[in-house]
Every structure is written in C-alpha cells, then in structure tokens.
Biopython code that builds the backbone (N, CA, C, O; Angstrom):
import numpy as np
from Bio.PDB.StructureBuilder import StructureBuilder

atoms = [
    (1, "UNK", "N", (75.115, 106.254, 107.928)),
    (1, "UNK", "CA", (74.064, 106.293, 108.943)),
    (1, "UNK", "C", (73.747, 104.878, 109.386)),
    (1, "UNK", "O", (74.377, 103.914, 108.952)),
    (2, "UNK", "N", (72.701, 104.771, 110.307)),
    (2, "UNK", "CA", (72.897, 103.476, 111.262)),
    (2, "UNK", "C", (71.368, 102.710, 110.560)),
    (2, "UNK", "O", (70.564, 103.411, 109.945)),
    (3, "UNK", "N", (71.160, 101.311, 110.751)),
    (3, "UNK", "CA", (70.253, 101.073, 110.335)),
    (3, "UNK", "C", (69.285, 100.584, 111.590)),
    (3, "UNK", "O", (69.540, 99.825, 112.525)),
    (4, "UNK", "N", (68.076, 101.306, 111.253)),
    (4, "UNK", "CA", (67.033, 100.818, 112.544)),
    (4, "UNK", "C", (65.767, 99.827, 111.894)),
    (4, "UNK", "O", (65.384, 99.530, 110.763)),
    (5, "UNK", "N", (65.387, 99.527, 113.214)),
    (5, "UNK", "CA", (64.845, 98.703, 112.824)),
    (5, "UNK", "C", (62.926, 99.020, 114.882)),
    (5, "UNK", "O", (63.176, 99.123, 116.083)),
    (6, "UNK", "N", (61.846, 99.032, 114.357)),
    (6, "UNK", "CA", (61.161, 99.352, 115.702)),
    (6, "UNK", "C", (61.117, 98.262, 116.205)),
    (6, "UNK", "O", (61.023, 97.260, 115.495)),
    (7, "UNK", "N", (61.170, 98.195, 117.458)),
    (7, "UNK", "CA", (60.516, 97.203, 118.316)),
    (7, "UNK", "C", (59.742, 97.842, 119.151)),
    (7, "UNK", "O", (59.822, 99.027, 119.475)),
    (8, "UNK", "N", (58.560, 96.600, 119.698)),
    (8, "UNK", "CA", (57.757, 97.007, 120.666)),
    (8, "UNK", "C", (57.498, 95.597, 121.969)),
    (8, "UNK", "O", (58.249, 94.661, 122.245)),
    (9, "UNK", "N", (56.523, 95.861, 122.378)),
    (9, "UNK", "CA", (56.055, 94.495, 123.627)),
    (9, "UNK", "C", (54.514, 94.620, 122.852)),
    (9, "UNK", "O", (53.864, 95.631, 122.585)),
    (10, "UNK", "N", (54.079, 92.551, 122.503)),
    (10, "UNK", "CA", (52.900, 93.020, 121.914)),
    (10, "UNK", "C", (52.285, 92.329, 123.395)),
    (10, "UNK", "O", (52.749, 91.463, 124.136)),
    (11, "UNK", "N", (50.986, 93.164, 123.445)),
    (11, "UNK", "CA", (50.216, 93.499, 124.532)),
    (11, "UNK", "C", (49.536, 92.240, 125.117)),
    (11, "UNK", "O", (49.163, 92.220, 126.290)),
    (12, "UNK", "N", (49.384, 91.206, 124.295)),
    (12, "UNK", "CA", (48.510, 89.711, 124.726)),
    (12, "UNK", "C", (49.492, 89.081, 125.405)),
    (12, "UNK", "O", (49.035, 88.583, 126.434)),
    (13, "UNK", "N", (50.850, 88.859, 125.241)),
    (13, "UNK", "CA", (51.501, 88.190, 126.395)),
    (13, "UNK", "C", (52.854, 88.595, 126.212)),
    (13, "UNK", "O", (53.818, 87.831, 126.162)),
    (14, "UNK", "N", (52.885, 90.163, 126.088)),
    (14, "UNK", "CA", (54.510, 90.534, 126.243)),
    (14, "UNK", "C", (55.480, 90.505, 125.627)),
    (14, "UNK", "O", (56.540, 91.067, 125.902)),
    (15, "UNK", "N", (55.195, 89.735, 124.564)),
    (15, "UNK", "CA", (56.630, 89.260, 124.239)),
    (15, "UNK", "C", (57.051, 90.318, 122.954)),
    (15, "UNK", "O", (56.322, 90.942, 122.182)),
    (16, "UNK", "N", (58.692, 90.241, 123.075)),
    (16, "UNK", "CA", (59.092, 91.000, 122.100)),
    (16, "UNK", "C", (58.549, 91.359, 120.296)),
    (16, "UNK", "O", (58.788, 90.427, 119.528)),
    (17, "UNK", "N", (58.039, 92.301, 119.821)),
    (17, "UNK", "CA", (57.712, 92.403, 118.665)),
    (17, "UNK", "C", (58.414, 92.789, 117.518)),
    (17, "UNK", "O", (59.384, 93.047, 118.230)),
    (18, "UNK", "N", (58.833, 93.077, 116.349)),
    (18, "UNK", "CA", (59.300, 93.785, 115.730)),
    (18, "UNK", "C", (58.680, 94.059, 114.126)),
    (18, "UNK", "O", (58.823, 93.067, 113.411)),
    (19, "UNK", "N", (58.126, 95.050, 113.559)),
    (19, "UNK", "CA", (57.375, 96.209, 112.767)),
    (19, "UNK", "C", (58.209, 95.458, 111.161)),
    (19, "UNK", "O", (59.356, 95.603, 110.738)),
    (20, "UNK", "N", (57.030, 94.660, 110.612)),
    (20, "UNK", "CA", (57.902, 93.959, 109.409)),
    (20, "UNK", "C", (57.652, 94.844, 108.006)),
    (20, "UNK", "O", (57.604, 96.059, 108.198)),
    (21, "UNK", "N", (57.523, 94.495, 106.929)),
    (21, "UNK", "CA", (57.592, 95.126, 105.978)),
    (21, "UNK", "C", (55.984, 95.306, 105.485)),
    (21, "UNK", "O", (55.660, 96.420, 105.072)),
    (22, "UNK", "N", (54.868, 94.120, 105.525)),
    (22, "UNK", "CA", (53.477, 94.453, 105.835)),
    (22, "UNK", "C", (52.778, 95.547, 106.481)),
    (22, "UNK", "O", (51.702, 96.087, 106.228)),
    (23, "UNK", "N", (53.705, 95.751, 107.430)),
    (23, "UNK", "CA", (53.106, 96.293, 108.684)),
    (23, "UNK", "C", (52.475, 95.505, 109.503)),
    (23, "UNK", "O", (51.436, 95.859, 110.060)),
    (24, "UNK", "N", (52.963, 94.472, 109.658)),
    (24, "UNK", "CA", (52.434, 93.724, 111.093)),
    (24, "UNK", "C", (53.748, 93.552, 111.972)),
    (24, "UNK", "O", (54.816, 94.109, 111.720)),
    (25, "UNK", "N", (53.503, 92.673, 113.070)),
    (25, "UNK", "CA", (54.332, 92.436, 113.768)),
    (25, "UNK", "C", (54.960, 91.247, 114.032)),
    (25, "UNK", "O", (54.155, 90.322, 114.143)),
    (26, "UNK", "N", (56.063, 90.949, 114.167)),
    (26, "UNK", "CA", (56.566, 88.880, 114.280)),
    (26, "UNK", "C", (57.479, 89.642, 115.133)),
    (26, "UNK", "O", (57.805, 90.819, 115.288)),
    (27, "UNK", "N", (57.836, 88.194, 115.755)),
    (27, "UNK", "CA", (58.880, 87.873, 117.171)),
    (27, "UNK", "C", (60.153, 87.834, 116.550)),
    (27, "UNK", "O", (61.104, 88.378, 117.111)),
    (28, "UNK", "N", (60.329, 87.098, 115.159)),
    (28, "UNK", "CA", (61.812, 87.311, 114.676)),
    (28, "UNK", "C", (62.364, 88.794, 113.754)),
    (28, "UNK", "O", (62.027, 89.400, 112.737)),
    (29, "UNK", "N", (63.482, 88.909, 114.910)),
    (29, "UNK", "CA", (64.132, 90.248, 114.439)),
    (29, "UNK", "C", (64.419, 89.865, 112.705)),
    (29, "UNK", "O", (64.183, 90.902, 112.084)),
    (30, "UNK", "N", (64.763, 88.949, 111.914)),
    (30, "UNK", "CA", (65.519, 89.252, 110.518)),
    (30, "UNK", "C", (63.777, 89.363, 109.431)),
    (30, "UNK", "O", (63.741, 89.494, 108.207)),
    (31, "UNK", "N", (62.633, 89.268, 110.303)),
    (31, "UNK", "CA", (61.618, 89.697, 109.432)),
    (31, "UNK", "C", (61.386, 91.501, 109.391)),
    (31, "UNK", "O", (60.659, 92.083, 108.586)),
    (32, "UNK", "N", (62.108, 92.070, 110.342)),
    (32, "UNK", "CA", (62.188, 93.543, 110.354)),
    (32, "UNK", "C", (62.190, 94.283, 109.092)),
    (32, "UNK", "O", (63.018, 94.057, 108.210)),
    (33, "UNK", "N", (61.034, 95.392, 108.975)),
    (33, "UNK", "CA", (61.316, 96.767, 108.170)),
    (33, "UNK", "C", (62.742, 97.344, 108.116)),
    (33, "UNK", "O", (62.789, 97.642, 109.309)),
    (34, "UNK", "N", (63.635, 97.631, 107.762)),
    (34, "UNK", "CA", (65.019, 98.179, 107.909)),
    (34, "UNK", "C", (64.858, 99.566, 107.496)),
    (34, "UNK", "O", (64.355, 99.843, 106.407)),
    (35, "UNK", "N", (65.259, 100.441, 108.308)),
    (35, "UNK", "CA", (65.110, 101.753, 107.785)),
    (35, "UNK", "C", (66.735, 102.551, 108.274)),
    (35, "UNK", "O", (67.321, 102.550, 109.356)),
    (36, "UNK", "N", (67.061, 103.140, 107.028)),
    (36, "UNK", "CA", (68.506, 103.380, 106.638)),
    (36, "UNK", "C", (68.430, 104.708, 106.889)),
    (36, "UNK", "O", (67.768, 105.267, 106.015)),
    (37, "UNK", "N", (68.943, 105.637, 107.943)),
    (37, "UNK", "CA", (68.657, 106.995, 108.116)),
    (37, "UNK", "C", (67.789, 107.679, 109.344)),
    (37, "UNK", "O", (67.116, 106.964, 110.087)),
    (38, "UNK", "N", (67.837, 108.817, 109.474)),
    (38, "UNK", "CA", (67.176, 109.435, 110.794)),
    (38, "UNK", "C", (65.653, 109.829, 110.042)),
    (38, "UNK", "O", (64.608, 109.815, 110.694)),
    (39, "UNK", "N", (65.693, 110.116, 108.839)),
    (39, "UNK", "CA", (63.999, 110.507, 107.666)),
    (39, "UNK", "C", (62.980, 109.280, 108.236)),
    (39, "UNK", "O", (61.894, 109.176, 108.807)),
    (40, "UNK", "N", (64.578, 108.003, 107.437)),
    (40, "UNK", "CA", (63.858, 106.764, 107.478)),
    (40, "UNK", "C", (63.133, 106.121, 108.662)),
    (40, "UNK", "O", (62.069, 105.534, 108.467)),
    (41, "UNK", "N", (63.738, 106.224, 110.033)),
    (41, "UNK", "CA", (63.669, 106.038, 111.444)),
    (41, "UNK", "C", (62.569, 106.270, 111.566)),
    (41, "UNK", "O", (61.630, 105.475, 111.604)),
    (42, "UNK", "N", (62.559, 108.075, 111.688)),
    (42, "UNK", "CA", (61.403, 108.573, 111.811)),
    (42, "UNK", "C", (60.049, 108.505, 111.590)),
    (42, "UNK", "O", (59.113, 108.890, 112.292)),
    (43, "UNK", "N", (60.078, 107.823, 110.242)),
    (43, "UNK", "CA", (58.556, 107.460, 109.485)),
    (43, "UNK", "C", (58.043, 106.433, 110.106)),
    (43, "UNK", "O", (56.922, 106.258, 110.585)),
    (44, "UNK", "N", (59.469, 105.417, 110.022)),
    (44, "UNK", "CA", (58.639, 104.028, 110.335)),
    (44, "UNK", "C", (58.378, 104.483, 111.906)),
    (44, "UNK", "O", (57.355, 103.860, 112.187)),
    (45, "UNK", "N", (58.681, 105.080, 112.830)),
    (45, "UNK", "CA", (58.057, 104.668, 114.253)),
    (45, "UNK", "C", (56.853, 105.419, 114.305)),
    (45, "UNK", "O", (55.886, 105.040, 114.965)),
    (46, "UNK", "N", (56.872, 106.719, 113.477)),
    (46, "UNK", "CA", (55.616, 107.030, 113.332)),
    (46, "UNK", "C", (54.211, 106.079, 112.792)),
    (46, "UNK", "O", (53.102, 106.067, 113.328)),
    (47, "UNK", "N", (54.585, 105.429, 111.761)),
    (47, "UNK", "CA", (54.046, 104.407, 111.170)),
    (47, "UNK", "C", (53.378, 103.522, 112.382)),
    (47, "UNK", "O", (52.175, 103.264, 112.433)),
    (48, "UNK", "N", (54.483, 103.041, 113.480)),
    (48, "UNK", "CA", (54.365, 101.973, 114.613)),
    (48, "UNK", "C", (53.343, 102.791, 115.766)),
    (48, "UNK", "O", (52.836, 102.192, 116.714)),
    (49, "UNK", "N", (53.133, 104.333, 115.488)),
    (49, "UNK", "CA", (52.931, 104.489, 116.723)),
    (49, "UNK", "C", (51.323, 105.474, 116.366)),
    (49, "UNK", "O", (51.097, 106.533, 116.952)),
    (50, "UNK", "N", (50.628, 105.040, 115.618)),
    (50, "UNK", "CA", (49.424, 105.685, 115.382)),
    (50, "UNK", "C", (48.268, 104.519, 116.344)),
    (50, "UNK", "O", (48.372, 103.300, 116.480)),
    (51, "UNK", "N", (47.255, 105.426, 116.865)),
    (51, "UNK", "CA", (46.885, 105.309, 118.238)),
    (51, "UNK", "C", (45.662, 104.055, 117.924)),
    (51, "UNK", "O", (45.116, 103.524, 118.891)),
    (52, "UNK", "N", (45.186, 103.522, 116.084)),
    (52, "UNK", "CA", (44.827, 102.280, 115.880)),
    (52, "UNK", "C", (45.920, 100.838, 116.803)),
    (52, "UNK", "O", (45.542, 99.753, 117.245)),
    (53, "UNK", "N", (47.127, 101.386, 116.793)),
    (53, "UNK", "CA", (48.132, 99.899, 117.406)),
    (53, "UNK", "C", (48.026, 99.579, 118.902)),
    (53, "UNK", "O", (48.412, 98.621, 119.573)),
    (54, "UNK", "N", (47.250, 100.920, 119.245)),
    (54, "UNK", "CA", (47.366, 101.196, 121.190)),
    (54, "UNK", "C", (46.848, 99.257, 121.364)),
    (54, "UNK", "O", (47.580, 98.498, 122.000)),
    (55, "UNK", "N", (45.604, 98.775, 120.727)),
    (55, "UNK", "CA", (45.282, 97.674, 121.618)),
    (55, "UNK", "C", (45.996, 96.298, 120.849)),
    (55, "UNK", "O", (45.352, 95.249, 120.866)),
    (56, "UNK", "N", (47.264, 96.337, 120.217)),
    (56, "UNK", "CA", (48.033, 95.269, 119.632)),
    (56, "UNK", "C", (49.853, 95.420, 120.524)),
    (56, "UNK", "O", (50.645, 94.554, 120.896)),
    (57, "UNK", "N", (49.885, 96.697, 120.561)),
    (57, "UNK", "CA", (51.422, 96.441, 120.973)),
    (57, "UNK", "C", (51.730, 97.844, 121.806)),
    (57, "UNK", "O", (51.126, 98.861, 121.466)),
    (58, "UNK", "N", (52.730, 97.883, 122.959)),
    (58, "UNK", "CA", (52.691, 99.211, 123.433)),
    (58, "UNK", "C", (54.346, 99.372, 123.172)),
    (58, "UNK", "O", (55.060, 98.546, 122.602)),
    (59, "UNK", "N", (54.825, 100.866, 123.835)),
    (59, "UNK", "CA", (55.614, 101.313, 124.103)),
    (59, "UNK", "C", (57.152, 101.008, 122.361)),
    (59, "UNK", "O", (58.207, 100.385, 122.482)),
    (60, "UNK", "N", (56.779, 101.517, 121.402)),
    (60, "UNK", "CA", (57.548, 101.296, 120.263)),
    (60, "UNK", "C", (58.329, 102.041, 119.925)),
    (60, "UNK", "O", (57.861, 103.143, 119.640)),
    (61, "UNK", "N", (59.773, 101.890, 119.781)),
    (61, "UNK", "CA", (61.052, 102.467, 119.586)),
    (61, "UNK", "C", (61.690, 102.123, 118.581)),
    (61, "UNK", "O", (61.466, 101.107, 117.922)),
    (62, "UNK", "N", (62.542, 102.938, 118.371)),
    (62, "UNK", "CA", (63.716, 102.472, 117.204)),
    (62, "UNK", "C", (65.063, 101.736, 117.850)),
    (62, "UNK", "O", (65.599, 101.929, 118.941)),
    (63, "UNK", "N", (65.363, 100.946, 116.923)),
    (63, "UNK", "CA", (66.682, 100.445, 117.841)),
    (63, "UNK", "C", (67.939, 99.777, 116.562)),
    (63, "UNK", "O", (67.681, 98.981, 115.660)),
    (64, "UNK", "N", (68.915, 100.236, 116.788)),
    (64, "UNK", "CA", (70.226, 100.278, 115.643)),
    (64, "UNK", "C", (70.450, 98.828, 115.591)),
    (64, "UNK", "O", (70.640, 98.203, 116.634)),
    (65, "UNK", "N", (70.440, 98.314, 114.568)),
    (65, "UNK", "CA", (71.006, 96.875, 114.346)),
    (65, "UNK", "C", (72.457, 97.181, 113.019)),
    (65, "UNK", "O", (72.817, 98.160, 112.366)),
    (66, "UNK", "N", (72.804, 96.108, 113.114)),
    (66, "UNK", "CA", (73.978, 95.319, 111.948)),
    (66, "UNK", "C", (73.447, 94.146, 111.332)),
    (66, "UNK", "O", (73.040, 93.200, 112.006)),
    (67, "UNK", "N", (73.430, 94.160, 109.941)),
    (67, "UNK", "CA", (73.688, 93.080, 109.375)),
    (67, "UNK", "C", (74.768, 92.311, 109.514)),
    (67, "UNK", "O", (75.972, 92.536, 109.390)),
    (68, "UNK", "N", (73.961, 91.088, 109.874)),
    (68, "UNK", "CA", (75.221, 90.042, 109.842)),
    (68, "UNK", "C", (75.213, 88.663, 109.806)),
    (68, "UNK", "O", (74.494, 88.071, 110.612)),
    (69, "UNK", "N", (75.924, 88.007, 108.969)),
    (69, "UNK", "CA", (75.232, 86.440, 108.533)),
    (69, "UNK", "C", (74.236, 86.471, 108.356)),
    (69, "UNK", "O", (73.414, 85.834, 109.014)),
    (70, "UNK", "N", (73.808, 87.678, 106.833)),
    (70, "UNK", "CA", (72.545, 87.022, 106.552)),
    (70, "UNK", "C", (71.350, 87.480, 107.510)),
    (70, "UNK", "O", (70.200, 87.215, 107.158)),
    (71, "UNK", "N", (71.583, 88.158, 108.709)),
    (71, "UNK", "CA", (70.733, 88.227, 109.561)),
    (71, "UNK", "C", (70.815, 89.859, 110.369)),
    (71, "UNK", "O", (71.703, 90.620, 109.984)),
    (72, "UNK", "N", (69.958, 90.273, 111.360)),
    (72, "UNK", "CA", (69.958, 91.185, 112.026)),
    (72, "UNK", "C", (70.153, 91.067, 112.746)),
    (72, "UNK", "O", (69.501, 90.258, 113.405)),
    (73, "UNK", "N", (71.342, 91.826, 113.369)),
    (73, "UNK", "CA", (71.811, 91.845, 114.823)),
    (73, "UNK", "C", (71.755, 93.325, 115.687)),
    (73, "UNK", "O", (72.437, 94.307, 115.397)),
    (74, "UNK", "N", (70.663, 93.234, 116.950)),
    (74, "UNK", "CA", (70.719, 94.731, 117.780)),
    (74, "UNK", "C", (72.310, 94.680, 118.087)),
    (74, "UNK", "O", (73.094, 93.735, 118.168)),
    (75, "UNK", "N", (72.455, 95.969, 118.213)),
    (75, "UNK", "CA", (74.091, 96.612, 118.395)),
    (75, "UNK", "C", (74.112, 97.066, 119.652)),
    (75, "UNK", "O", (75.185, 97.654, 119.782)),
    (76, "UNK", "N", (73.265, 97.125, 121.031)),
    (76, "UNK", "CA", (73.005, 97.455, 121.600)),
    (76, "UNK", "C", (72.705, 95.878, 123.188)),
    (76, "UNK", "O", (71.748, 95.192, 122.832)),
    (77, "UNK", "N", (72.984, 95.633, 123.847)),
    (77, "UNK", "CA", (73.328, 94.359, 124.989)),
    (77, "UNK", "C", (72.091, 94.121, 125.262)),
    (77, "UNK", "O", (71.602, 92.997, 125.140)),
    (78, "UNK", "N", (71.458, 95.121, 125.652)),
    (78, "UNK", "CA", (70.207, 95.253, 126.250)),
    (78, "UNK", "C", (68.800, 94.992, 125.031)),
    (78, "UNK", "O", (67.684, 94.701, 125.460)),
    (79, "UNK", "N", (69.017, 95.117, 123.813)),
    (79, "UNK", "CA", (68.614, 94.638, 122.729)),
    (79, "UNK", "C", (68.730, 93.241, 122.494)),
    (79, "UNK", "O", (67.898, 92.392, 122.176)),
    (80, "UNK", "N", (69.810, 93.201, 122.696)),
    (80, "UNK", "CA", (69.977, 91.900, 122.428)),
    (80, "UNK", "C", (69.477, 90.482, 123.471)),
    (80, "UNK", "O", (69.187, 89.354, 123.072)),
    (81, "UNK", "N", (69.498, 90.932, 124.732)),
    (81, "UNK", "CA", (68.513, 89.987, 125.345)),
    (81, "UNK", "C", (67.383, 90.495, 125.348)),
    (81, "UNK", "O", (66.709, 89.583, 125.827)),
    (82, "UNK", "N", (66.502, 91.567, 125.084)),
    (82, "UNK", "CA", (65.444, 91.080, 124.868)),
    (82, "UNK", "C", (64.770, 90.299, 123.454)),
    (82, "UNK", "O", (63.566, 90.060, 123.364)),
    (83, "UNK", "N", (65.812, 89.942, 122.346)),
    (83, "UNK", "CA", (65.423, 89.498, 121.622)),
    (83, "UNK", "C", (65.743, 87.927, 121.585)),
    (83, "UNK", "O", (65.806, 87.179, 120.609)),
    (84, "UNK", "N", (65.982, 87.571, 123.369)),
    (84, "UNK", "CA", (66.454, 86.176, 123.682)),
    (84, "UNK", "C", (65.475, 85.642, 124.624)),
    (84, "UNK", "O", (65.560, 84.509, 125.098)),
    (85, "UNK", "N", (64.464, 86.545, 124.911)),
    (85, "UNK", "CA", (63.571, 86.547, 126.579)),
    (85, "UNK", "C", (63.984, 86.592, 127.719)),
    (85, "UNK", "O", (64.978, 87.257, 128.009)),
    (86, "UNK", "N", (63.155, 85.739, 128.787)),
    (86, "UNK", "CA", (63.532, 86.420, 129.880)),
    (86, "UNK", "C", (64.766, 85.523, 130.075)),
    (86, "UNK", "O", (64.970, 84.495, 129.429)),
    (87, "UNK", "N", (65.854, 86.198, 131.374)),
    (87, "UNK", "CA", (67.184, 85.243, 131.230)),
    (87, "UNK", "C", (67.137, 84.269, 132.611)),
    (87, "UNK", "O", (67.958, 83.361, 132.740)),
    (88, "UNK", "N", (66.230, 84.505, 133.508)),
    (88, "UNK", "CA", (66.113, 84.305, 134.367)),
    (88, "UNK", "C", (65.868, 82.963, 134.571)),
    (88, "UNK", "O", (66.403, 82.503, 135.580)),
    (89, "UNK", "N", (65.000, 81.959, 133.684)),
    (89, "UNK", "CA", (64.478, 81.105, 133.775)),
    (89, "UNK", "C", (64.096, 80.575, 132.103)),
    (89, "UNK", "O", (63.164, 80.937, 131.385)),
    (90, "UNK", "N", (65.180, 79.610, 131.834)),
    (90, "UNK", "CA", (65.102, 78.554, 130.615)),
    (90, "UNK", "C", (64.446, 78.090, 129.599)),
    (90, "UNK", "O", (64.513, 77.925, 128.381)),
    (91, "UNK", "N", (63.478, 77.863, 130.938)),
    (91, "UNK", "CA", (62.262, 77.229, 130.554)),
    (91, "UNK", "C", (60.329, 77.952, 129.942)),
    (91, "UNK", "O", (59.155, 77.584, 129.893)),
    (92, "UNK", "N", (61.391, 79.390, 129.547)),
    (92, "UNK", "CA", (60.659, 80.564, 129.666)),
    (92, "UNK", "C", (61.147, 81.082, 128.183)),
    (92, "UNK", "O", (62.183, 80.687, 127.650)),
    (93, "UNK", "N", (60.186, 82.081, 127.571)),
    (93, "UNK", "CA", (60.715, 82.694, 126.521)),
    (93, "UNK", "C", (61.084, 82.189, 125.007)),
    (93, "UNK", "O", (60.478, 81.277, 124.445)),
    (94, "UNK", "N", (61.780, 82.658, 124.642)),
    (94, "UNK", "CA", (61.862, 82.232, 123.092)),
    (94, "UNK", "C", (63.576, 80.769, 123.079)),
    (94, "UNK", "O", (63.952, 80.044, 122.159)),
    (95, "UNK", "N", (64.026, 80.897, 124.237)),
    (95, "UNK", "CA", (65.040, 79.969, 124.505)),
    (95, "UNK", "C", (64.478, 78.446, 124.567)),
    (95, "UNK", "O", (64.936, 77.389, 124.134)),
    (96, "UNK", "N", (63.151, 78.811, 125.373)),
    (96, "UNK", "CA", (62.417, 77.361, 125.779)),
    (96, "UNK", "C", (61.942, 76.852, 124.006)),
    (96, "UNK", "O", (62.208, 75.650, 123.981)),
    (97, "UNK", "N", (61.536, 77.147, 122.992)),
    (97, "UNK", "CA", (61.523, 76.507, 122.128)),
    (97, "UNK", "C", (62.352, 75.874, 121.710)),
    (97, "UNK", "O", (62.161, 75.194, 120.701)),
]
sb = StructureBuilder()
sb.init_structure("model")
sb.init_model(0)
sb.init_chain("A")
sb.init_seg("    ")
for serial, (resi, resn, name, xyz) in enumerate(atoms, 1):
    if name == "N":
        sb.init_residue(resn, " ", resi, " ")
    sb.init_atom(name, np.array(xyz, "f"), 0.0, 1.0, " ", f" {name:<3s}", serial, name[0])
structure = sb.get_structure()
C-alpha cells in the first residue's frame, strides 16, 4: 500500500501545510505524520479535518509520497510544486529563502 501523508493551505498566508506527528502543522514535508494504508489515510484526514481546524488551515487531503534520501517525496507533479511555492516568481515562496 502507498504511504500518505495530509496536506492543507494554512489560512494566515496560504502557504503549504503538512499534519505532523503532534498534530500541528509545519511547511516542511519530511516533518509529516506518515500513514501506511487506506485505515491509516483515513484517520489521519479525519483527524485534519474536525471543524476546531476550520480557523487554522482549509481544504485538507491526503497525498501519496516515497521515501527517499532520508526524506519525503510527493509522487504526484502537482504535489510536488506546491511543496516548492509559487513558480511564477523567485522571489516568492519557499524558493525565496
């Protein structure tokens, strides 16, 4: 089975989130909850999506990653830039650091 991992947009300025093992939220994907299975999936977005989070982060999904180097990688293109920001402009996003 595939390993997921939720992401969301947190609500103060957009930017990509992802559902750690606390239960809070950070910008870097390899601090992610990993959940191994469709049981596992399931819980955690439920977990992400109880209606206390409405005013911290919206719209939260599951999304398939790979381990790799040590790290998490979305398996998915469209995952994967948003865990790069916007592409449009450099000087913007998690690139500009």
């Amino acid at each position: 089975m595939s390993l997921q991992v939720v992401t969301a947009n947190r609500l103060d300025d957009g930017l990509v989130v992802f559902l750690t093992a606390d239960g809070g939220w950070s910008e870097n994907i390899d601090q992610s909850r990993i959940a191994d299975g469709k049981e596992a999936g399931d819980a955690l977005l439920a977990e992400a999506s109880v209606p206390e989070l409405d005013t911290v982060i919206v719209g939260p999904y599951l999304i398939e990653v790979e381990q790799q180097d040590g790290g998490l990688i979305p398996t998915k293109y469209r995952e994967v830039l948003r865990t790069k920001g916007p592409s449009v402009r450099q000087d913007l996003g998690y690139q500009a650091e």
